[in-house]
Legacy VTK file of the C-alpha trace (Angstrom):
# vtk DataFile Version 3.0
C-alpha trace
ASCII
DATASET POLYDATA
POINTS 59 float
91.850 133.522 67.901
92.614 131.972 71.366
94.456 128.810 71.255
91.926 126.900 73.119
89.855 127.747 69.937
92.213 126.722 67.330
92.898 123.264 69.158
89.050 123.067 69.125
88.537 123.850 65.098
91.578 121.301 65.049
89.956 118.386 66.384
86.677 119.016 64.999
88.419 118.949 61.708
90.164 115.912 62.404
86.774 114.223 63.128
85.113 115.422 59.835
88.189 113.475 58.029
87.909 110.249 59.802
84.106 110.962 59.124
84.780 111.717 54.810
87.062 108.922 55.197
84.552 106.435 56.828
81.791 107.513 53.381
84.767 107.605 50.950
85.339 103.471 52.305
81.357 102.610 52.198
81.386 104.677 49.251
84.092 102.346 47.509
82.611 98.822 48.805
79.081 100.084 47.439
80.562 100.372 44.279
82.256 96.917 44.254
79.044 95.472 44.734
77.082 97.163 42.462
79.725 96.306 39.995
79.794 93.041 40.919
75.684 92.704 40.844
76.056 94.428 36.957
78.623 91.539 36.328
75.817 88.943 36.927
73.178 90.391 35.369
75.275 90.660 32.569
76.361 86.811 33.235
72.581 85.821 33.650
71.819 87.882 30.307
74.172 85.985 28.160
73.286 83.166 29.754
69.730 83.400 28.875
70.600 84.335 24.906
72.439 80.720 24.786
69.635 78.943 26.277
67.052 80.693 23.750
69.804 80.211 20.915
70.212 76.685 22.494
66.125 75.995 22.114
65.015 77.807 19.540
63.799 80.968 21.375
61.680 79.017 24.236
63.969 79.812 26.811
LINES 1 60
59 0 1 2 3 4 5 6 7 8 9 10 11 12 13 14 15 16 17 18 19 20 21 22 23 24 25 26 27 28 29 30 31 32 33 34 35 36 37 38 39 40 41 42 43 44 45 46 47 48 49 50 51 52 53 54 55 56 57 58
């Protein structure tokens, strides 16, 4: 392999990595939001149980 060829491989290497590192990051701040939106359903849910506990059901 010529060296002109293995600096090529090299830097198209180094772009897929900044590439997988670019997903693993929107990968990561996906996941804090969907955690986050589970957290308010979850917060909403209970929420809804004490106002139907609170009223007799009629919530």
């Amino acid at each position: 392999m010529k060296d002109a060829e293995i600096i090529d491989l090299v830097e198209r290497l180094r772009i897929m990595q900044e590439k997988a590192n670019a997903l693993a990051t929107q990968q990561l701040e996906l996941t804090q939001q969907l955690e986050a939106a589970f957290k308010k359903a979850h917060d909403l849910h209970e929420q809804i149980l004490r106002e139907q506990n609170d009223t007799g059901g009629e919530a």
